[in-house]
N, C-alpha and C positions, 0 to 999 in steps of 0.2 A: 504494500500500500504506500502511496506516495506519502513524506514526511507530512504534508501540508493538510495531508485526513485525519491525521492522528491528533485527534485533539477528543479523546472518551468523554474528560471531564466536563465540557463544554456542552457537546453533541446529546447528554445522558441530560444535563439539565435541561438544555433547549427542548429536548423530543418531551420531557415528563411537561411541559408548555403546552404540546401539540393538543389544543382541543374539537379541533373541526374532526369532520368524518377522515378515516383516512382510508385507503386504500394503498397497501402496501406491496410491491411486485420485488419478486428473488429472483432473478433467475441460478440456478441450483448451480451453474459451474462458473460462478463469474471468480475472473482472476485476476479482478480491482478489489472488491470486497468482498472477506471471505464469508461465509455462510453463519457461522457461529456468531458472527459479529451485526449481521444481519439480525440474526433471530434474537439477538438482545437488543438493539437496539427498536425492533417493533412491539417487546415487551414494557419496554420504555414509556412507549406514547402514552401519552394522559388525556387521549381519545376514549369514550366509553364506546364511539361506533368506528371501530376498525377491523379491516377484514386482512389476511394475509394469502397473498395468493404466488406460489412456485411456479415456476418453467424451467424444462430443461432449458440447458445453451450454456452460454458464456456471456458477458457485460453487454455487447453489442447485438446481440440476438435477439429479435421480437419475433411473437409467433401471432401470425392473424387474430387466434383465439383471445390473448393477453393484449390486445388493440381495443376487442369487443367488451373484453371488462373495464378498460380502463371508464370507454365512454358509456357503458351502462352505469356504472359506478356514479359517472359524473354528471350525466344526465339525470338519474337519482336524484340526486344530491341537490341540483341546480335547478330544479325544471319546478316551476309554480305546482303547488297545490293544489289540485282541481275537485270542485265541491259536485257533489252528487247533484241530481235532480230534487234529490227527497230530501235533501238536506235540509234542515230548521235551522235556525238562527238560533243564538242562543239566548236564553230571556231576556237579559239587558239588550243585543241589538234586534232581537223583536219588539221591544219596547218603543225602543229609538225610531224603527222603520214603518211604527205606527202611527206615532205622532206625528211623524214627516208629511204623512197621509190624509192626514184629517185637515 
């Protein structure tokens, strides 16, 4: 690993920081960061929604598959809320969306 990665103590505080969703990718043979080091540092994160997902290869290697997760993941993540048909309001903006009416 190049000298300039090497910073645990730093990288172990910053990730226990991480609170948005994460989704985290390994690929299983990379030979920038070793695996072990990986799987600690996704134990790290101070995310309650994080998911961990493996690929064979090496650092440079994407597989079609691990494409579709990323943008499922983040499409998820991103994409507005959409309320049913049946949906009620809840009594305070049922209340609101009456009076508006009258």
């Amino acid at each position: 690993m190049h000298e300039g990665l090497a910073v645990p103590k730093r990288v172990a505080r910053d990730a226990q920081r991480v609170t948005a969703p994460a989704l985290f990718h390994i690929q299983w043979h990379d030979e920038v960061f070793p695996a072990d080091g990986q799987l600690a540092l996704f134990d790290l994160l101070g995310s309650r929604d994080k998911q961990l997902t493996g690929h064979a290869g090496t650092h440079g290697e994407t597989t079609p598959t691990a494409i579709v997760l990323w943008r499922d993941f983040v499409s998820h993540h991103l994409a507005p809320q959409r309320l049913s048909i049946d949906h009620e309001p809840e009594p305070e903006h049922r209340e609101q969306a009456d009076s508006a009416h009258r």
